[in-house]
N, C-alpha and C positions, 0 to 999 in steps of 0.2 A: 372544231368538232363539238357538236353540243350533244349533250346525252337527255333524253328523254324518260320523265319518270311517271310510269303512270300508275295514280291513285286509285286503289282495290278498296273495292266497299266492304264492309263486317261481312256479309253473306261469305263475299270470294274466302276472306281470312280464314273465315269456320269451313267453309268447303273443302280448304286445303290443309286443315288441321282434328278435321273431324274423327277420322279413327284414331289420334292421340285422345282427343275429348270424353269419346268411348271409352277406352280403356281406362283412363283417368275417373270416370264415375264408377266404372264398374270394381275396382279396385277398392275406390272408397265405398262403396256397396258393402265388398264382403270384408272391409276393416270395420265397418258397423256392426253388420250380423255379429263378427269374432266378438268383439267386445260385450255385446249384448250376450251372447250364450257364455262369456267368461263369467259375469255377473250375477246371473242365474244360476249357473253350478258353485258359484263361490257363496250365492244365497242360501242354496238347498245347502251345502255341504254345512255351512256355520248352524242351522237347525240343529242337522243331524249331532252335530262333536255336543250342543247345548243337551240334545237328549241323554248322549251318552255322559255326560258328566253330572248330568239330575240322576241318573238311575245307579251310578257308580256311588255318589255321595249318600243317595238313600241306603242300598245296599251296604256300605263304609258305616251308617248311622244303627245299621241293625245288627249286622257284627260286631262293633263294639260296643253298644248297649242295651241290647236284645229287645230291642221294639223301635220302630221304627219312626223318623221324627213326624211329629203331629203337623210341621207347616215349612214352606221354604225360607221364609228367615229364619228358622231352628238352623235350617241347613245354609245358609249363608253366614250367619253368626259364629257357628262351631265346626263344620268342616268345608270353609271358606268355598264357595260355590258362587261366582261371580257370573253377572250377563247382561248383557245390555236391555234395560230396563224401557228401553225407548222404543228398541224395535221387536224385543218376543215378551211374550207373557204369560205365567207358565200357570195353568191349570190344575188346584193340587186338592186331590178330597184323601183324608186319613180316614180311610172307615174303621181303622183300631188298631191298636199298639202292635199286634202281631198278623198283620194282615195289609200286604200290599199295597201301598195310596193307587191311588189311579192318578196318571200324572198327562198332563198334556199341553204339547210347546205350541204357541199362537203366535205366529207371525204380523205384530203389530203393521198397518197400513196396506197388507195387501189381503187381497181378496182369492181365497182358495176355491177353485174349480169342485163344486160338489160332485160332480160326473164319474169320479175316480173312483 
């Protein structure tokens, strides 16, 4: 008895495999998107903590020496205020010792949507 084997071209293979294939892109579709929108909320969120810990150390700088620091290396020097230098950059005018700086974090490398 001889058994007969016959040879399926790639078309037939993918024909008979094709809603696996489906599923298998579409899967890895929305493991893209997640990761991409994990990325961007982990981007916006690390801004946000860099604002709130320039406004905490300025406020920390006015409280205990009743005028507030003239530059951000004041406030990196004395009340240790760390950030990554490569990717924000922070925006700082002292318009005078007892008056608010106007402070502003810049996301080094990307390009912010003016529309907002």
């Amino acid at each position: 008895m001889e058994t007969k084997v016959r040879k399926r071209g790639v078309l037939e293979v993918l024909r008979g495999h094709l809603l696996a294939i489906v599923f298998f892109v579409m899967i890895f579709g929305f493991f893209i998107y997640g990761v991409n929108t994990a990325e961007k909320s982990s981007a916006a969120e690390g801004k946000n903590v860099l604002e709130e810990n320039l406004h905490k150390a300025v406020v920390s700088c006015y409280a205990l020496e009743g005028a507030y620091p003239s530059s951000v290396q004041y406030l990196e020097d004395n009340y240790g205020l760390t950030y990554d230098k490569d990717k924000y950059a922070i925006g700082y005018v002292a318009i005078g010792s007892n008056i608010m700086p106007d402070m502003q974090i810049i996301e080094l490398g990307v390009e912010e949507d003016v529309s907002e």
